[in-house]
C-alpha positions, 0 to 999 in steps of 0.5 A: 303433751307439754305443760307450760307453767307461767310463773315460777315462784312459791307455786309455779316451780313447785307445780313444775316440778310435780307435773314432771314426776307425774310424766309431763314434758314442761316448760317454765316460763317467767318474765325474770331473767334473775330467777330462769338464771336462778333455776338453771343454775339449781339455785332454789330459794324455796323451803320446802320439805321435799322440795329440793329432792323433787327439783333435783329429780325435775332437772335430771330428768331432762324434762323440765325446760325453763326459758324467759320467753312463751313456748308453744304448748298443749296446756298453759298452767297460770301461777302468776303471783297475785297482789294488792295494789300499793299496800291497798285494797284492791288487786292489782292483776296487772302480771296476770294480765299481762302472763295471760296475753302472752299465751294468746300470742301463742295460743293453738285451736284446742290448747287448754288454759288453766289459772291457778292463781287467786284472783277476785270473782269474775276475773277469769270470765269477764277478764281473762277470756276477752283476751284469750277470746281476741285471738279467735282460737277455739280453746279451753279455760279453767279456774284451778286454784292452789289450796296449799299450806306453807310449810307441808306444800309439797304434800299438799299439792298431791294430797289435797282435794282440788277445785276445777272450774271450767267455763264450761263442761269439757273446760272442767273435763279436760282441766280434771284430766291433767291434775288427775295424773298426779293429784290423790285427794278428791276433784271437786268439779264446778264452774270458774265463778264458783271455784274463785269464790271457793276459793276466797271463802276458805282464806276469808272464813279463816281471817275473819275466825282469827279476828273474832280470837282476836277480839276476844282476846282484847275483851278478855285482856280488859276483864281480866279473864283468860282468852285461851281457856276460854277458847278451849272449852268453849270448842268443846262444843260441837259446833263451835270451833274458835281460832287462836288469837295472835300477834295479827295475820301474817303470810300471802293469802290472809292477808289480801285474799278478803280483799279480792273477795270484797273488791268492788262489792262496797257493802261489806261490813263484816270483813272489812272490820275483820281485817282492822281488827288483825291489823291493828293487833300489832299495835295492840301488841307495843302498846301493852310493851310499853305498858309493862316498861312504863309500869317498871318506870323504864325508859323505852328508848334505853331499854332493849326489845326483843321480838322473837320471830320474823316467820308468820308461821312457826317452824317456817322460813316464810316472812311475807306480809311478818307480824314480827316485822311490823311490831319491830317497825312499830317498836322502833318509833319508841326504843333505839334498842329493838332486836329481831331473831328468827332461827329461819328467816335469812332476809330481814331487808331494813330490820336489824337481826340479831347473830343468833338466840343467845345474841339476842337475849343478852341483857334483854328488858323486854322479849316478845314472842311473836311466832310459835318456832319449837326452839322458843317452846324449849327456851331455858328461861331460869338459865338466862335469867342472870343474862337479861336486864333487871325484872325482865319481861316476857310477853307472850303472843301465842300461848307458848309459855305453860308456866312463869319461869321465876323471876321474870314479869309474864304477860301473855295476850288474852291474859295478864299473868302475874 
């Protein structure tokens, strides 16, 4: 049996590699010829751990094809990334579309097509299947989608349970029978619909907890309580379980899956507030900045900002849809002197990065902690005192800081520390 997996990024190559290992003859298909150039050469941009050793495995086993051009298969596997059009609000399913006319060009009577990627509900009934239907093949179809979570993909995409949505019983028989060969965690068997929905729920009840944080810690700011103690004991409930606030959201799937889920359904309240709400806390994050700079009658324009982090996440290299990047972007409306450090992200497009952490912090006015990376947990704050500038200011976004080192001016979200 071939497997073609179309789309070869963040979770088709991963997927591929995968399928290979669980005996799979695959083929990789993907309409950029500077990625298929890329993976035929074993040049990888994914960090993952893991990853490498399973790719390297997938390639010397001679089972793993990769081309720019469709081949003919038993199972068509879709990991088309999905986006929203123009930074706006509505998906843009223009790639999947496209990913999915390109198998019904090859499509055989019996072939078996699954969908991984996101997508708003009803997409693959009303959306898909018209254009595998126009060919006139007898054929499968399923929504699969991925539950992963950057940083632990590999274990996650064996491990965790998986969701198979047939558009009709043997759709979800046969789609259970290809992830069954490699997956350990629970199959969740349902219908295309339900499994979108699933799906978006999951990243939307996530988005919208962090807004609730997240208000809540603007709410605290403004009493002058402590959101994160706050937080711990109110969890100590069993029924309650409050996210962390934070700088804003960040990464691929918070970010727009809410929007697939809402997208056409105008009556939405909820989340569409709660996706303001995170949006606009990295304004909520140079506000307090120049706040603190004002409060020490510095000048913002001569004074040096740091914002450590560029990753969404800590001990990641991901920064897609960057928190850090945003308030850099903000910052830079207000100082001629912003820095940005990530010990794990190599591509900063237009910011300017520092040449590393000591770089960074030199004579440093302002040092904002945006993403929760170990190594700025185990910062020496009293042996770089006499590097920074004067009073030096520590704004802390994640409740990483225990303690205020002496000699410098703490403010932490959710909390105004002296």
């Amino acid at each position: 049996m071939r497997i073609c997996v179309v789309g070869l990024g963040y979770i088709g190559l991963p997927t591929a590699a995968i399928l290979v290992k669980a005996g799979y003859d695959v083929f990789g298909y993907d309409v950029n010829d500077l990625t298929i150039s890329a993976i035929r050469d074993g040049k990888i941009s994914i960090e993952e751990p893991g990853f490498e050793d399973l790719f390297r495995e997938a390639l010397s086993s001679k089972r793993l094809h990769i081309g720019n051009s469709i081949q003919v298969s038993d199972v068509y596997m879709v990991a088309v990334s999905t986006s929203l059009k123009d930074e706006g609000q509505k998906a843009d399913l223009g790639p999947l579309k496209a990913a999915v006319k390109d198998i019904a060009e090859v499509l055989k009577d019996g072939d078996l097509v699954i969908i991984e990627s996101t997508v708003p509900p009803g997409t693959t009934v009303t959306l898909l299947k018209p254009i595998l239907d126009a060919k006139k093949r007898h054929y499968y179809l399923a929504f699969c989608p991925e539950r992963v979570l950057p940083g632990d993909l590999v274990r996650e995409l064996v491990n965790n349970d998986r969701i198979i949505g047939g558009i009709d019983p043997e759709s979800t028989k046969r789609a259970k029978a290809i992830y069954k060969r490699f997956v350990k965690g629970r199959m969740l068997e349902t219908d295309a619909l339900t499994a979108e929905l699933a799906k978006l729920f999951e990243n939307t009840y996530r988005t919208v907890n962090i807004a609730l944080a997240n208000e809540l810690a603007i709410l605290a700011e403004g009493l002058g309580g402590d959101v994160w103690s706050a937080i711990e004991i109110a969890n100590s409930h069993p029924r309650v379980h409050i996210h962390l606030p934070g700088p804003g959201v960040g990464g691929y799937c918070l970010t727009k899956d809410p929007w697939f889920l809402i997208d056409g359904y105008e009556g939405s309240k909820i989340i569409k507030e709660s996706m303001k709400v995170n949006a606009n806390m990295p304004a909520h994050v140079v506000e307090v900045t120049l706040a603190a700079l004002q409060a020490q009658g510095k000048d913002p324009r001569r004074s040096k900002i740091v914002v450590l982090g560029a990753a969404y996440k800590g001990n990641v290299a991901d920064p897609r849809e960057s928190q850090g990047f945003r308030i850099y972007a903000l910052l830079r409306k207000h100082s001629d002197n912003v820095v940005i450090q990530d010990p794990y992200v190599k591509e900063y497009r237009n910011h300017r990065p520092a040449k590393d952490l000591n770089d960074a912090l030199k004579g440093a006015d302002v040092i904002i902690i945006v993403t929760e990376h170990d190594i700025y947990k185990k910062i020496n704050w009293d042996s770089i005192w006499k590097k920074l500038g004067k009073d030096p200011v520590l704004i802390d976004t994640r409740n990483i800081m225990k303690k205020r080192p002496d000699g410098y001016i703490l403010i932490k979200l959710g909390k105004r520390s002296k």
